[in-house]
GUTORDO-629910 format. One record per atom (N, C-alpha, C): residue number from 0; residue in one letter; atom name; x, y, z. Coordinates in steps of 0.2 Angstrom, whole numbers, plus 5000, padded with zeros to 4 digits. Example, Ala and Ser with C-alpha at 12.3 -4.5 7.8 and 13.67 -1.06 7.14 Angstrom:
BEGIN
+-----+-----+------+------+-------+------+
:   n : res : atom : east : north :   up :
+-----+-----+------+------+-------+------+
:   0 :   A :    N : 5066 :  4972 : 5039 :
:   0 :   A :   CA : 5062 :  4978 : 5039 :
:   0 :   A :    C : 5066 :  4984 : 5039 :
:   1 :   S :    N : 5064 :  4989 : 5035 :
:   1 :   S :   CA : 5068 :  4995 : 5036 :
:   1 :   S :    C : 5064 :  5000 : 5039 :
+-----+-----+------+------+-------+------+
***
This chain:
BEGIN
+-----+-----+------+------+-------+------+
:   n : res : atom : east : north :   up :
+-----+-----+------+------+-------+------+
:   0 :   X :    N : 5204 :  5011 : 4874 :
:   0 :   X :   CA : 5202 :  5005 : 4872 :
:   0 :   X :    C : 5207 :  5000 : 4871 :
:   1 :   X :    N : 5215 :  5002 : 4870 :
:   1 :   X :   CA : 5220 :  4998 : 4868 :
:   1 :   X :    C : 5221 :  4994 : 4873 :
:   2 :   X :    N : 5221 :  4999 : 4880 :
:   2 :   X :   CA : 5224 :  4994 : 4886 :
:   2 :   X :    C : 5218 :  4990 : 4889 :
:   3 :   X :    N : 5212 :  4991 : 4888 :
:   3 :   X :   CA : 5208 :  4985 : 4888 :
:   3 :   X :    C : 5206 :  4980 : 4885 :
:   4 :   X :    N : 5207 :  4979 : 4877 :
:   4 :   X :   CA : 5210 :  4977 : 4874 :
:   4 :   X :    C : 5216 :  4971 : 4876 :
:   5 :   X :    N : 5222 :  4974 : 4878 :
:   5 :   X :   CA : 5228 :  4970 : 4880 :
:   5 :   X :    C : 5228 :  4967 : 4887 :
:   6 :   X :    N : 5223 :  4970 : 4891 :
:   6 :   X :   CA : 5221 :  4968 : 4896 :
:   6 :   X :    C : 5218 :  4960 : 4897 :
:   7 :   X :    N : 5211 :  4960 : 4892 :
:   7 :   X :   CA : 5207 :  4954 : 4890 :
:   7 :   X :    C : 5214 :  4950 : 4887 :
:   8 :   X :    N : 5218 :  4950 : 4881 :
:   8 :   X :   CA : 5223 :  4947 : 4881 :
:   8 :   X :    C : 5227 :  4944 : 4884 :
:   9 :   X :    N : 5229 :  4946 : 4890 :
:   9 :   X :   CA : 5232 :  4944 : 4894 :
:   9 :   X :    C : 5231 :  4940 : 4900 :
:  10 :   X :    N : 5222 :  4940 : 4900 :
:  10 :   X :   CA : 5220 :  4938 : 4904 :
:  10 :   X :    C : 5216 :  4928 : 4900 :
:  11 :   X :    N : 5217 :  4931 : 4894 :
:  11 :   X :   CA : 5217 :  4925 : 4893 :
:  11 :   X :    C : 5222 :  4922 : 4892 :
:  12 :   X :    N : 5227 :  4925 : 4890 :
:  12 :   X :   CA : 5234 :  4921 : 4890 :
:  12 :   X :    C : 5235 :  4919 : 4899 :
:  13 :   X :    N : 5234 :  4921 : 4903 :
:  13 :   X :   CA : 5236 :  4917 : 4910 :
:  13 :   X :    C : 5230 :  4911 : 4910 :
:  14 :   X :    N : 5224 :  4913 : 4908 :
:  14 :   X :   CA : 5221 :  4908 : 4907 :
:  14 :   X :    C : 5223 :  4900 : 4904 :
:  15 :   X :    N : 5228 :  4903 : 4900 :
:  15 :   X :   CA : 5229 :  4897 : 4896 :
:  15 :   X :    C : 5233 :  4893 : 4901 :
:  16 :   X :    N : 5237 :  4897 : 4903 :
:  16 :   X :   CA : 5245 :  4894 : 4907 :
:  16 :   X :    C : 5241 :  4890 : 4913 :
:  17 :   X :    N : 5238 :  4893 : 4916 :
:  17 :   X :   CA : 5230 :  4888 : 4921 :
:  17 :   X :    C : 5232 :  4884 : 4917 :
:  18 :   X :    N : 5227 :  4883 : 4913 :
:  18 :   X :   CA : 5226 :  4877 : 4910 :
:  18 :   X :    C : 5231 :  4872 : 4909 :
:  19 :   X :    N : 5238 :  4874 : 4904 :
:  19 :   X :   CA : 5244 :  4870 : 4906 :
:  19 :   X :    C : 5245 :  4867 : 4912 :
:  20 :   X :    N : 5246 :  4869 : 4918 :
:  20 :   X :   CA : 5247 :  4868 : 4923 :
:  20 :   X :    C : 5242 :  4863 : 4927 :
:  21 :   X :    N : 5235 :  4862 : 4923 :
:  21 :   X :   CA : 5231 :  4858 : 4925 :
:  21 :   X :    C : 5230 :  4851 : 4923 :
:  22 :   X :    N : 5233 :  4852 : 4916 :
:  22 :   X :   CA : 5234 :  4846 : 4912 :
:  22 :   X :    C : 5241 :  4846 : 4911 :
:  23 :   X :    N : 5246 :  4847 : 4912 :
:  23 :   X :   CA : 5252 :  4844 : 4912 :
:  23 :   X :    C : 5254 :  4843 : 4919 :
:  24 :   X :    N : 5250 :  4844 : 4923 :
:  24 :   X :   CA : 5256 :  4845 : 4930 :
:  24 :   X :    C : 5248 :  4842 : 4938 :
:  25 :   X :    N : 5244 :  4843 : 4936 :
:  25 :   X :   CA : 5237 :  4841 : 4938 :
:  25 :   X :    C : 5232 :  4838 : 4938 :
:  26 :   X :    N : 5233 :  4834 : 4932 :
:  26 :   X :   CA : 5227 :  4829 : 4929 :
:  26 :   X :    C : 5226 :  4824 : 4934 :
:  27 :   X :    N : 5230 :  4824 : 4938 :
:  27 :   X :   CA : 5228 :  4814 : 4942 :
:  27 :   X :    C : 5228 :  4818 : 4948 :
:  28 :   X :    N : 5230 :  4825 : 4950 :
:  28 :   X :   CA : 5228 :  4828 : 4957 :
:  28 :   X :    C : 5219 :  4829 : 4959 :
:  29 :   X :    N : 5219 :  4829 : 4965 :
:  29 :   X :   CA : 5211 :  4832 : 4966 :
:  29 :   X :    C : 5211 :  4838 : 4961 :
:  30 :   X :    N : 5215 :  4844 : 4960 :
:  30 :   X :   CA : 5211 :  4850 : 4957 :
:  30 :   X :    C : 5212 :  4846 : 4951 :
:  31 :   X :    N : 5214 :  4844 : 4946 :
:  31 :   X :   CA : 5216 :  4843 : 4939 :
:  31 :   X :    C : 5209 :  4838 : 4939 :
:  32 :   X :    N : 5206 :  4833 : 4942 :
:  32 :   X :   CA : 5201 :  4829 : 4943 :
:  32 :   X :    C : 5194 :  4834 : 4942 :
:  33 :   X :    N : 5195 :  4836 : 4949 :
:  33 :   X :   CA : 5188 :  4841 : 4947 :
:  33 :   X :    C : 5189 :  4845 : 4944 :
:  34 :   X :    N : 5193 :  4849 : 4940 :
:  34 :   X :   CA : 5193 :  4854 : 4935 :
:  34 :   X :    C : 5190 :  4850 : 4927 :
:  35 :   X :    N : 5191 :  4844 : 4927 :
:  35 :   X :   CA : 5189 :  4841 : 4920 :
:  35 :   X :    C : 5185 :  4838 : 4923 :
:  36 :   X :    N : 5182 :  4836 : 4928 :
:  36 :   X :   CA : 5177 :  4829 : 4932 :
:  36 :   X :    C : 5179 :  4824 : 4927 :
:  37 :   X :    N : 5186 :  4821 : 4932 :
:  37 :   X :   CA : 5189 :  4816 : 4929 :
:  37 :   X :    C : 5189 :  4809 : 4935 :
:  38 :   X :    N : 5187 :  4803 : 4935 :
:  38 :   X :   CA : 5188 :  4797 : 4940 :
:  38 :   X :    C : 5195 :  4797 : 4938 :
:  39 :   X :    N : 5200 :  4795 : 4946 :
:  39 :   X :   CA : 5205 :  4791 : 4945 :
:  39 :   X :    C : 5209 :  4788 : 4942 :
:  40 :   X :    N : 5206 :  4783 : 4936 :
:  40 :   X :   CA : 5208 :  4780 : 4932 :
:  40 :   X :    C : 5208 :  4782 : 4925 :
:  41 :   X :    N : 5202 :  4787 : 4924 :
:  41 :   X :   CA : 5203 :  4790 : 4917 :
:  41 :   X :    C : 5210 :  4796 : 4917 :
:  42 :   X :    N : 5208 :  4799 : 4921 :
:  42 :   X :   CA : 5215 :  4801 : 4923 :
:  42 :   X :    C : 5221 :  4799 : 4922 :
:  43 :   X :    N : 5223 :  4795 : 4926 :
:  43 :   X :   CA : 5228 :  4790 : 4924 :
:  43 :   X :    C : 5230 :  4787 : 4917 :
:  44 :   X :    N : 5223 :  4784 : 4914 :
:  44 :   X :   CA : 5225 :  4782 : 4908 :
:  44 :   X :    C : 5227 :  4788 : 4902 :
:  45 :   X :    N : 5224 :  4791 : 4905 :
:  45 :   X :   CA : 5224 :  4799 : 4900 :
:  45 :   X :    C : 5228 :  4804 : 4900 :
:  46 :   X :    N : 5234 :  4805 : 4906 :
:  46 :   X :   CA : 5238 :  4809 : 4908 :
:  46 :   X :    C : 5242 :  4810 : 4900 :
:  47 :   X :    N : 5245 :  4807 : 4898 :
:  47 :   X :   CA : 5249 :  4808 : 4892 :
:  47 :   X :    C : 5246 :  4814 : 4888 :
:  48 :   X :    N : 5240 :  4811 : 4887 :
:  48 :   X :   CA : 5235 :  4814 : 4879 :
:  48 :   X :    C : 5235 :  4821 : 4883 :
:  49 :   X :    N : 5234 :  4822 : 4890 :
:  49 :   X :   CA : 5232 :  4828 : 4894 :
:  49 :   X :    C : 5238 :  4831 : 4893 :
:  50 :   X :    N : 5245 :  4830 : 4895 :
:  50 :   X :   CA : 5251 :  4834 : 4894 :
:  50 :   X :    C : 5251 :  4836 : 4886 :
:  51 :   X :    N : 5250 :  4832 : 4883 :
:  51 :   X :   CA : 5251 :  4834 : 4876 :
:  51 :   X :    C : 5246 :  4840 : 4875 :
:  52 :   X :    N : 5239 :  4839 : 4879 :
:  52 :   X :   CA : 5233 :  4846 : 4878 :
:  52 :   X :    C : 5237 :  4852 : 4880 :
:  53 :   X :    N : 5240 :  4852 : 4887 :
:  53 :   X :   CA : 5244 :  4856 : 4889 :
:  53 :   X :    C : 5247 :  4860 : 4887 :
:  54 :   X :    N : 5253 :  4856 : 4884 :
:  54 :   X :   CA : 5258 :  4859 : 4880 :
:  54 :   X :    C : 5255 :  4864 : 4877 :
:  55 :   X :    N : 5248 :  4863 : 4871 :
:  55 :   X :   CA : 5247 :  4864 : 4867 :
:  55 :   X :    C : 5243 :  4871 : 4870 :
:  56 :   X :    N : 5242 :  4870 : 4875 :
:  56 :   X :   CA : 5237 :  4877 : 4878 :
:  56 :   X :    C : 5246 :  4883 : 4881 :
:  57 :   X :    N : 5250 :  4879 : 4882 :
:  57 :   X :   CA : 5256 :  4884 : 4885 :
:  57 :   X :    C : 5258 :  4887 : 4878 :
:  58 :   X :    N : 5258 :  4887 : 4870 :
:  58 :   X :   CA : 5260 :  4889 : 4864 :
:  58 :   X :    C : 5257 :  4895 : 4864 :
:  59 :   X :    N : 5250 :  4893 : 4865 :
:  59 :   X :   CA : 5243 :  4898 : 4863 :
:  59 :   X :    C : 5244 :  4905 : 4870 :
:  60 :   X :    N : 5248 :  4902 : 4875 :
:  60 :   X :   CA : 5247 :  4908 : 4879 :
:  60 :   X :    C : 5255 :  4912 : 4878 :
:  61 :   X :    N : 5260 :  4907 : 4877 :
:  61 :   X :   CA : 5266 :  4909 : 4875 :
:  61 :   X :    C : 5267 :  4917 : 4869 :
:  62 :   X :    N : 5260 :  4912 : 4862 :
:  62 :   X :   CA : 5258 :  4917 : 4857 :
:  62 :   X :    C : 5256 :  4924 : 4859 :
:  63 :   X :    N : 5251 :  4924 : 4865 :
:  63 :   X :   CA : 5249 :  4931 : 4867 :
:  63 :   X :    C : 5253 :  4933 : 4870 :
:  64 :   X :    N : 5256 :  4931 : 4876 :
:  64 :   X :   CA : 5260 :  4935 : 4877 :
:  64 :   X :    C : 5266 :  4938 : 4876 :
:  65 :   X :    N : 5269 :  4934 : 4868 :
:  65 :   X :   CA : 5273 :  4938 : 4862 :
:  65 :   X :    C : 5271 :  4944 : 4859 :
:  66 :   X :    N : 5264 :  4944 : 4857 :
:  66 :   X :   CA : 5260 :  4949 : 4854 :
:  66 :   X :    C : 5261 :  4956 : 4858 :
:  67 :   X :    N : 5259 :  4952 : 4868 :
:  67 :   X :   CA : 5259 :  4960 : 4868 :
:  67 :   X :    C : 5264 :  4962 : 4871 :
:  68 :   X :    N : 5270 :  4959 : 4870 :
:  68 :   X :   CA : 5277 :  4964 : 4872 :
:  68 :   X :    C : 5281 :  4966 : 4865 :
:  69 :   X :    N : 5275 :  4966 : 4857 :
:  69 :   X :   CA : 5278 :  4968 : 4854 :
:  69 :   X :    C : 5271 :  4975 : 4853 :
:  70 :   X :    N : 5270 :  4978 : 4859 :
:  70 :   X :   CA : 5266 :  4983 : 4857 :
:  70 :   X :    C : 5260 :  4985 : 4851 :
:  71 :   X :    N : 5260 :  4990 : 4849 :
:  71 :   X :   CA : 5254 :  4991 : 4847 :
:  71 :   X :    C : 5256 :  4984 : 4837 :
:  72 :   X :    N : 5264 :  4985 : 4837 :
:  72 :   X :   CA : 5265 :  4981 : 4832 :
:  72 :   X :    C : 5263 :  4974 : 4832 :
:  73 :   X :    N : 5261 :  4972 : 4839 :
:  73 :   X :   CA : 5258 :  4965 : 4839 :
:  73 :   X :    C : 5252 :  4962 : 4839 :
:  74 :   X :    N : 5248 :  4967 : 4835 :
:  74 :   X :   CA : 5239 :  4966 : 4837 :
:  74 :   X :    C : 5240 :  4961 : 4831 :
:  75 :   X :    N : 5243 :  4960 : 4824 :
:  75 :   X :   CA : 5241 :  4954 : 4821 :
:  75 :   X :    C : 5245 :  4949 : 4824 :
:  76 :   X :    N : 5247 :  4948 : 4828 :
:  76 :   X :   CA : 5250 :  4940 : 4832 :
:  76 :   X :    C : 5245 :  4942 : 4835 :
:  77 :   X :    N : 5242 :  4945 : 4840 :
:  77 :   X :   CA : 5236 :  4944 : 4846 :
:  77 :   X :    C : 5229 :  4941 : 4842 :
:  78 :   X :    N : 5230 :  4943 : 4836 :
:  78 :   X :   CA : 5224 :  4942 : 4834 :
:  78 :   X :    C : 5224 :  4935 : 4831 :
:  79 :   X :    N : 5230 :  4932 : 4829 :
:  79 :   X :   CA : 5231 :  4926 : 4826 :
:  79 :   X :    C : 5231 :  4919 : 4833 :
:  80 :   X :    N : 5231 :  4920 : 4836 :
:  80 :   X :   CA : 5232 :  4917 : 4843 :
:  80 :   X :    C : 5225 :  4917 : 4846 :
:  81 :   X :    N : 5222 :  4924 : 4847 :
:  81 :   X :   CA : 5214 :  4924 : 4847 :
:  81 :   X :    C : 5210 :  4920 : 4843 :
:  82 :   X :    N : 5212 :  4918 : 4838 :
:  82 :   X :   CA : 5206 :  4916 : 4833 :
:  82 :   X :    C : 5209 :  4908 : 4833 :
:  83 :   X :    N : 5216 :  4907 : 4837 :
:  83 :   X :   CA : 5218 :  4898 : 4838 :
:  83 :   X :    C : 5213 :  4898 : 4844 :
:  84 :   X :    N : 5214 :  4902 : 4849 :
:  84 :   X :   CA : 5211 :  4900 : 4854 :
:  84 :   X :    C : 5203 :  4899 : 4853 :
:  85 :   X :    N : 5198 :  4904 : 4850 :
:  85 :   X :   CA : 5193 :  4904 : 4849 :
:  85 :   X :    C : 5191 :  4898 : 4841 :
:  86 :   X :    N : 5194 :  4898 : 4838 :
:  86 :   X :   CA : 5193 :  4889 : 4836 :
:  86 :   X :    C : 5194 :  4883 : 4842 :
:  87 :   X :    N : 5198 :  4883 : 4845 :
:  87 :   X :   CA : 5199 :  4877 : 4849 :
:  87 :   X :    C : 5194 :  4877 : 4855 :
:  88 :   X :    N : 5190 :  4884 : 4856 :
:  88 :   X :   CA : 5185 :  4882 : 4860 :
:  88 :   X :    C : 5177 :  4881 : 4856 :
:  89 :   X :    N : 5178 :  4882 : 4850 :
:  89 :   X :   CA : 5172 :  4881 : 4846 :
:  89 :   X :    C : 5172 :  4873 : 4845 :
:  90 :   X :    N : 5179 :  4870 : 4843 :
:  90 :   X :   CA : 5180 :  4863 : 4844 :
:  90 :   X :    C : 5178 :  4860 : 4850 :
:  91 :   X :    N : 5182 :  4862 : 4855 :
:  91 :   X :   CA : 5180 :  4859 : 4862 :
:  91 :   X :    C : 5171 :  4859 : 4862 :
:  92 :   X :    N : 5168 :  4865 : 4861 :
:  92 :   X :   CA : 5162 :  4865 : 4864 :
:  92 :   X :    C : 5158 :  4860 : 4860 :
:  93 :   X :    N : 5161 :  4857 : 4852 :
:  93 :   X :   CA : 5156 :  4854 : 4848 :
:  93 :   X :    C : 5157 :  4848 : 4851 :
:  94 :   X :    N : 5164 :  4846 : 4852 :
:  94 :   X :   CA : 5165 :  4838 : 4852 :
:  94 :   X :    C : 5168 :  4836 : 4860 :
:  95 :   X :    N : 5167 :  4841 : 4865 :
:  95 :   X :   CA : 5170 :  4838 : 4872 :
:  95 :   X :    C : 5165 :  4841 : 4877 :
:  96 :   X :    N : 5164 :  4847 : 4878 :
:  96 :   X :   CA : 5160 :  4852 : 4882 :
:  96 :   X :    C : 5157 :  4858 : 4879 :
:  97 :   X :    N : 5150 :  4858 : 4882 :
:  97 :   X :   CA : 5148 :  4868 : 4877 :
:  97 :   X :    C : 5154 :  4870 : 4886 :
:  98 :   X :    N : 5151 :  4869 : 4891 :
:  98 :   X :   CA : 5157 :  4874 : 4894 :
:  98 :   X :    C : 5162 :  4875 : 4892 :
:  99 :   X :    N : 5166 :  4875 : 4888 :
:  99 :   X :   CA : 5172 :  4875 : 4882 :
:  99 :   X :    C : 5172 :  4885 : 4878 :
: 100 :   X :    N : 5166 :  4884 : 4877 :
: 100 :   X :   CA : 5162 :  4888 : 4872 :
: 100 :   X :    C : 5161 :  4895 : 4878 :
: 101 :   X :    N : 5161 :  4895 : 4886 :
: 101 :   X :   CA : 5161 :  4899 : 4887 :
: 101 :   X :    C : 5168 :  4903 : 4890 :
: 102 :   X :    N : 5172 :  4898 : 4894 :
: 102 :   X :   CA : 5178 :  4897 : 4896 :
: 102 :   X :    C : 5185 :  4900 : 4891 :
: 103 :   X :    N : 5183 :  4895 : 4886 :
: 103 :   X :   CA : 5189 :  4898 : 4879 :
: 103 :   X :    C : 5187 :  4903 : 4875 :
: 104 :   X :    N : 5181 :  4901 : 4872 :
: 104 :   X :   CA : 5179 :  4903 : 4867 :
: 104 :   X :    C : 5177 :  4911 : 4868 :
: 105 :   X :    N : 5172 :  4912 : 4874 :
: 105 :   X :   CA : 5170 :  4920 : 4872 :
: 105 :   X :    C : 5176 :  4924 : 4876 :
: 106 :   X :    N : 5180 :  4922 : 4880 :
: 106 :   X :   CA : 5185 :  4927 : 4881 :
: 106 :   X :    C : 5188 :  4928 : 4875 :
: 107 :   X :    N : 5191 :  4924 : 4871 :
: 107 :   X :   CA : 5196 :  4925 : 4864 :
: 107 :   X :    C : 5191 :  4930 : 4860 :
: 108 :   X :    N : 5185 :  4928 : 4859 :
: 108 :   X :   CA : 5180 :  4932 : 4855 :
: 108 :   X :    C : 5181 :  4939 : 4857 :
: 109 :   X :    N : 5178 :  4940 : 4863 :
: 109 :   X :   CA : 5178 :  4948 : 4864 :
: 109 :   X :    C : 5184 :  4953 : 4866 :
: 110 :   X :    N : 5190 :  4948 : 4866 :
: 110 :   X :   CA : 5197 :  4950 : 4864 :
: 110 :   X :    C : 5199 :  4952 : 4860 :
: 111 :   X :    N : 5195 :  4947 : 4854 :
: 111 :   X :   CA : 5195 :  4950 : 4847 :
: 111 :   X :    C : 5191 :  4955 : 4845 :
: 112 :   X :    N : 5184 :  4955 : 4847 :
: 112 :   X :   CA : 5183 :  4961 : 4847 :
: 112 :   X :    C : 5184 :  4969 : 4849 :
: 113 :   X :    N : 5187 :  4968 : 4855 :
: 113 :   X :   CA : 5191 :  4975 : 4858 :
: 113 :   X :    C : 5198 :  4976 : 4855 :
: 114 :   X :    N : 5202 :  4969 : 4852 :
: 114 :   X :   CA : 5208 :  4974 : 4846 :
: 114 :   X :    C : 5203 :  4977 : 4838 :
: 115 :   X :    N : 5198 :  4975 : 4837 :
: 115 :   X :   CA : 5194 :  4977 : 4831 :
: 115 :   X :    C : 5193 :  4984 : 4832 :
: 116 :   X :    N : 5190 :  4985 : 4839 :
: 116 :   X :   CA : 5188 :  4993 : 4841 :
: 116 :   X :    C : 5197 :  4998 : 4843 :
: 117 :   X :    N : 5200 :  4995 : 4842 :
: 117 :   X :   CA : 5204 :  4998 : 4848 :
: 117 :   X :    C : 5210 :  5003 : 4842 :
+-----+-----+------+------+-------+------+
***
């Protein structure tokens, strides 16, 4: 159960670093456009607030990926970086998109779940 466990982990952590990459480096590209269904110009006007979103998505995946190269001694960082990411897709879903809520939120969830079992 541990390796799968660390596996959802990690697979949310790359998710995150997507994400980064989408909003710091993509936002005003076609993919960074259709991945957020953004027009041109909100794009453009938004790019800054998007890198700064970024950033903040690259911490959260930095986080996991600390956890799990400290082994079994990292389940409480995985779990604290689980529970940033799963608020910031409960936020997302409330105040920007419910797809938020499926995307962030239940991979972190059931992440969290398999270190509970694991």
């Amino acid at each position: 159960m541990s390796f799968i466990a660390d596996l959802v982990v990690a697979l949310v952590a790359l998710l995150h670093v997507y994400i980064l990459v989408l909003e710091m480096f993509l936002w005003e590209k076609p993919a960074g456009r259709k991945a957020f269904n953004l027009t041109p110009e909100f794009a453009q006007a938004t790019r800054v607030l998007a890198a700064n979103q970024g950033l903040y998505n690259g911490f959260l995946a930095a986080g996991l990926f600390w956890g799990l190269t400290l082994g079994p001694d990292g389940t409480g960082v995985k779990v604290f970086f689980l529970a940033c990411v799963l608020v910031a897709g409960l936020y997302g879903a409330a105040t920007a998109s419910r797809k938020i809520l499926f995307v962030q939120g239940l991979p972190a969830a059931i992440g969290l779940i398999l270190l509970s079992l694991a």
